[in-house]
C-alpha positions in Angstrom: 13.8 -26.8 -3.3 11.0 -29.0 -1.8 7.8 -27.8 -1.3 8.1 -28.2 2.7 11.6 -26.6 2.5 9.9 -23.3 0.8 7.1 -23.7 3.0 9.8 -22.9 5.8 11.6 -20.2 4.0 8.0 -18.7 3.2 6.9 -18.4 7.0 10.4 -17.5 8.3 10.8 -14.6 5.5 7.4 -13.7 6.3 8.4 -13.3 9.9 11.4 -11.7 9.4 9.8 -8.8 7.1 6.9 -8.2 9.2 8.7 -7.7 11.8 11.3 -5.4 10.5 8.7 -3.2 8.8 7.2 -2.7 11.9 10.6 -1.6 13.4 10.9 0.7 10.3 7.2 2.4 10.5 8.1 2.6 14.6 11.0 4.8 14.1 9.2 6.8 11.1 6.7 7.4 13.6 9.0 8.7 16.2 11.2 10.8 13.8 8.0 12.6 12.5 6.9 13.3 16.4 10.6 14.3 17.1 10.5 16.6 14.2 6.7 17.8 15.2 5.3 17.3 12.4 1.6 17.0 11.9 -0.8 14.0 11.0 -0.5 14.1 7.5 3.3 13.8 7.1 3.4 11.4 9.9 0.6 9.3 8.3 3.1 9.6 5.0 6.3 8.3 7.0 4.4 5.8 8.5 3.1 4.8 5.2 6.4 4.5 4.0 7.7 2.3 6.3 5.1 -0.5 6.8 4.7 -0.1 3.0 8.0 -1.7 2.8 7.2 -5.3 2.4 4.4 -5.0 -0.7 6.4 -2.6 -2.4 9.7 -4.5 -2.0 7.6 -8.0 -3.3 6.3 -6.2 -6.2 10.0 -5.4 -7.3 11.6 -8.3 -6.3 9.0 -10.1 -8.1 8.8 -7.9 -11.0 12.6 -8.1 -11.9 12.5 -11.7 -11.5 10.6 -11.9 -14.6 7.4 -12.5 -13.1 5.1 -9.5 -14.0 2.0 -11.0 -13.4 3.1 -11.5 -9.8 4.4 -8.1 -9.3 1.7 -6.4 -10.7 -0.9 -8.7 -9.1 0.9 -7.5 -5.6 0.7 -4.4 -6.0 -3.5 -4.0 -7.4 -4.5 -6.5 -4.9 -2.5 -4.7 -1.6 -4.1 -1.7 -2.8 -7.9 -2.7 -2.7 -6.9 -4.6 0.6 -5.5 -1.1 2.1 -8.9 0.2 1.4 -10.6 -2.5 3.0 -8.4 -3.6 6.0 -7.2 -0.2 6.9 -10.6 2.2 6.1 -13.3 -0.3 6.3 -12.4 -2.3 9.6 -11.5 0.3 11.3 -14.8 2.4 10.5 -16.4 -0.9 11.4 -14.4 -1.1 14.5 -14.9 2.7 15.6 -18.3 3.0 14.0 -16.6 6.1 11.8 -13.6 7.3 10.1 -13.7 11.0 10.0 -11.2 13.3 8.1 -11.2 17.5 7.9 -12.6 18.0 4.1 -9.4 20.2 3.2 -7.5 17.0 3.6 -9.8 14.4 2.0 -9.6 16.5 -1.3 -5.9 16.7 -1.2 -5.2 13.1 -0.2 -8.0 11.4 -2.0 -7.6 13.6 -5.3 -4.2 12.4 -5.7 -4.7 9.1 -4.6 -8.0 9.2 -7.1 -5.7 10.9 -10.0 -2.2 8.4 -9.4 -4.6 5.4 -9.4 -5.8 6.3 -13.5 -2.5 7.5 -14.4 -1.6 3.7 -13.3 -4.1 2.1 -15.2 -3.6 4.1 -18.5 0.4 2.5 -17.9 -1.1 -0.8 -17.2 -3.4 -0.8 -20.1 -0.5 0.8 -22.5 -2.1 4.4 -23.1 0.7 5.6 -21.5 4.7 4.9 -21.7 6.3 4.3 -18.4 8.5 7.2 -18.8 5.2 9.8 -19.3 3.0 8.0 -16.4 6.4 8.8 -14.3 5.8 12.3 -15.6 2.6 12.6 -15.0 2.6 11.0 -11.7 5.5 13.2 -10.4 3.1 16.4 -12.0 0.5 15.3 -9.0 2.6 14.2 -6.6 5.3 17.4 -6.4 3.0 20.1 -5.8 1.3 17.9 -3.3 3.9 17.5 -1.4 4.2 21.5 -1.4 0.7 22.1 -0.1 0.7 19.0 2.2 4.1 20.7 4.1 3.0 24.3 3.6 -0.5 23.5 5.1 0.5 21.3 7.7 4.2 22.5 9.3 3.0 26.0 10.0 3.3 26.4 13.9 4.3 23.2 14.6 7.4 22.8 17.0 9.6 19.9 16.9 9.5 17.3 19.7 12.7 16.4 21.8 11.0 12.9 22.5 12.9 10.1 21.5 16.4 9.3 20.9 18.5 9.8 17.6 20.3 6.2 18.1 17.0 4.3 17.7 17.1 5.6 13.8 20.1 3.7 13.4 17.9 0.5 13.0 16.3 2.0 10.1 19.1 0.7 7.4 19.5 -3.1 8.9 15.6 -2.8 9.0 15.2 -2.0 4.9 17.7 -5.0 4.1 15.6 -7.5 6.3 12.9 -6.3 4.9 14.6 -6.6 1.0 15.9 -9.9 2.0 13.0 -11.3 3.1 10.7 -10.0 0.3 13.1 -12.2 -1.8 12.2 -15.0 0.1 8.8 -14.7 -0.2 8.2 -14.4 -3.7 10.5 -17.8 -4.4 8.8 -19.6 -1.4 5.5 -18.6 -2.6 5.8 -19.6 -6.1 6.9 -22.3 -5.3 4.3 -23.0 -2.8 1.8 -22.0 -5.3 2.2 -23.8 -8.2 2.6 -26.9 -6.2 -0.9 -26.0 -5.1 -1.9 -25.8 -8.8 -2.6 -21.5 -8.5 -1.5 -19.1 -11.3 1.2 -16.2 -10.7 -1.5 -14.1 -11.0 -3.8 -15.7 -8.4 -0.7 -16.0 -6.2 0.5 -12.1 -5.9 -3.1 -10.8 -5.9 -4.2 -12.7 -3.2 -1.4 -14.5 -1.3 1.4 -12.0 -1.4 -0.6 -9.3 -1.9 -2.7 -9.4 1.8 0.2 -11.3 3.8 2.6 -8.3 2.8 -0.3 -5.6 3.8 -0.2 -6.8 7.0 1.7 -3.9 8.5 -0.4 -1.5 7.1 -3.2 -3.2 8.2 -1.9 -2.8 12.0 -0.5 0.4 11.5 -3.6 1.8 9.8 -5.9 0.0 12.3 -4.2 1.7 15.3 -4.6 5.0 14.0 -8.3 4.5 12.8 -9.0 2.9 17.1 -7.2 6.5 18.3 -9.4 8.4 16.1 -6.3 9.8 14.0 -8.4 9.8 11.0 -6.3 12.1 9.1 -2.9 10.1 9.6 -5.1 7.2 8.7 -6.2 8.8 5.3 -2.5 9.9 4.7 -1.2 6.3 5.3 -3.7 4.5 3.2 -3.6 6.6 0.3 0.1 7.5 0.2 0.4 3.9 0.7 -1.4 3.2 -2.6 0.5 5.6 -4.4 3.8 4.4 -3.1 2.8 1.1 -4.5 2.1 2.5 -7.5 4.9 4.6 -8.5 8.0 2.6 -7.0 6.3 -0.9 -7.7 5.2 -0.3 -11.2 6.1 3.2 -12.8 9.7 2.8 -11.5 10.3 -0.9 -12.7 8.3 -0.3 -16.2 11.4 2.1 -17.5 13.2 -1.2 -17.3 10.9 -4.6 -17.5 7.5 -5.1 -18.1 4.7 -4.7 -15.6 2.2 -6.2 -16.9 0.5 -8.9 -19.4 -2.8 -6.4 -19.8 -5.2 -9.3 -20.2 -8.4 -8.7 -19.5 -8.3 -9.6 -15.9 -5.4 -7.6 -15.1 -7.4 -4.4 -16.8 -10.6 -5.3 -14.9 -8.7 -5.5 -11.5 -6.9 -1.8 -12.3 -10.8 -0.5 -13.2 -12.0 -2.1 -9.9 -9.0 -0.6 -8.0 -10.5 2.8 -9.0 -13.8 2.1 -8.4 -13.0 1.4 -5.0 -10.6 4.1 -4.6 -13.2 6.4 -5.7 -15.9 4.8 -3.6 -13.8 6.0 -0.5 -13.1 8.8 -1.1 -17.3 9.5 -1.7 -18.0 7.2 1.7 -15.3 9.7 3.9 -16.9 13.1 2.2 -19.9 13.7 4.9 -19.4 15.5 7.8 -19.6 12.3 9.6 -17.3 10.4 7.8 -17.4 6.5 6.9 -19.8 5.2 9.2 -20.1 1.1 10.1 -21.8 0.6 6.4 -19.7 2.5 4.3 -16.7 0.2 6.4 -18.9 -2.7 5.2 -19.4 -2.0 1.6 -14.6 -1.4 1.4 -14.6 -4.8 2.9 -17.3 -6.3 0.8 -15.0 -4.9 -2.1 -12.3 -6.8 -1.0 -14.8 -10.3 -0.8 -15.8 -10.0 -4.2 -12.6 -9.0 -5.5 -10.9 -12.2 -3.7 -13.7 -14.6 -5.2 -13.5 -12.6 -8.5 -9.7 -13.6 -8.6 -9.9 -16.6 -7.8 -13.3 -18.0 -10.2 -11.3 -16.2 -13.5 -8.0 -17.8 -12.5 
């Protein structure tokens, strides 16, 4: 394949994914406001939808044999959630404010599935027991999320049943495309001289984020700050535990240099660092937006000096 031919493919895939995980988080969204259910599961069903394209790269790329591009996808859409979905949109609403209750459950877990990651990625742990352990955070969660959220809330008649038929063509677009991508944009890439690495933590990594960029954008502009939270962290973990904990039972995820090991320890520094910037009562104001972004900066320029 030339490297004007994969350029093609690589827009058109691009394209084509984008567009059908924004179909898929559309009709997530509706479901959960059919179903009446509150911010916090809709923020999860919409993560779970525009998550689609980074998490189906990560695997795609993974099983291909190229680990360093799966797992540089998945750590570098992470610390771009933080920024583009968090920081902009504090910068862009002046704050991001979230009840306290539902900081400590979302950013606890997001805080305690991010090191269970890194102690996989650096080997401490066996793919098998970081499942374990991951599934020990994430199951009773879920139980507190649904038991403290669903009470008195009514489902919705809005909406129609038929548009969740587009759900299934929307997941093999997305798959589909994702393939694309990652063959495009190696190709692409080392044509341009750039590592595996270099190429899913920066390339991939931010052009399959976009979705959650918009989504998490929107809800940030119509003050939704808990749906916001919800998306961006269970986004994370999503990455996380189907694009790495999943696909290390059965190839490797990693080459755990010292770059790779560094990005996981800056991934949880930031992680960490948002949680801290949300905690006052005011939430993330314009600066603490500014510092999740600036994250972002230095980890780009970090990437790409070391590689």
């Amino acid at each position: 394949m030339s490297t004007g031919l994969a350029a093609v493919l690589f827009v058109v895939s691009l394209a084509a994914t984008l567009y059908a995980a924004s179909v898929f988080a559309e009709r997530l969204d509706h479901l959960g406001a059919r179903l009446g259910l509150p911010e916090g599961l809709i923020g999860l069903l919409t993560a779970a939808g525009a998550d689609a394209p980074e998490l189906a790269t990560a695997i795609v790329a993974l099983v291909s044999g190229s680990s360093a591009v799966g797992f540089g996808v998945v750590v570098g859409s992470n610390v771009f959630n933080l920024a583009a979905m968090i920081g902009v949109s504090a910068l862009l609403c002046g704050s991001v404010r979230v009840p306290r209750d539902a900081l400590a459950l979302e950013g606890g877990v997001a805080v305690a599935v991010t090191a269970t990651m890194l102690l996989l990625a650096f080997g401490v742990l066996p793919a098998w027991g970081a499942l374990v352990v991951a599934l020990g955070v994430l199951v009773p969660y879920a139980a507190v999320a649904f038991r403290r959220e669903l009470g008195g809330r009514r489902p919705s008649r809005q909406g129609s049943a038929r548009g969740l038929l587009l759900i299934p063509p929307a997941v093999a677009v997305i798959v589909l495309g994702s393939v694309g991508m990652v063959h495009a944009g190696l190709k692409i890439g080392h044509a341009a001289g750039l590592s595996n690495a270099l190429i899913g933590a920066l390339v991939l990594a931010v052009v399959t984020s976009i979705p959650n960029a918009f989504t998490g954008v929107r809800l940030g502009l119509a003050r939704r700050g808990s749906a916001l939270i919800s998306e961006t962290f269970n986004s994370n973990t999503i990455n996380f535990v189907g694009g790495l904990a999943v696909p290390a039972l059965f190839v490797a995820v990693a080459n755990r240099s010292r770059l790779e090991k560094a990005d996981g320890i800056w991934l949880l520094a930031t992680t960490i660092a948002a949680v801290a910037l949300l905690a006052p009562r005011g939430g993330a104001g314009r600066w603490g937006g500014a510092a999740l972004v600036a994250s972002w900066i230095a980890f780009a320029i970090v990437q790409g000096a070391a590689r």
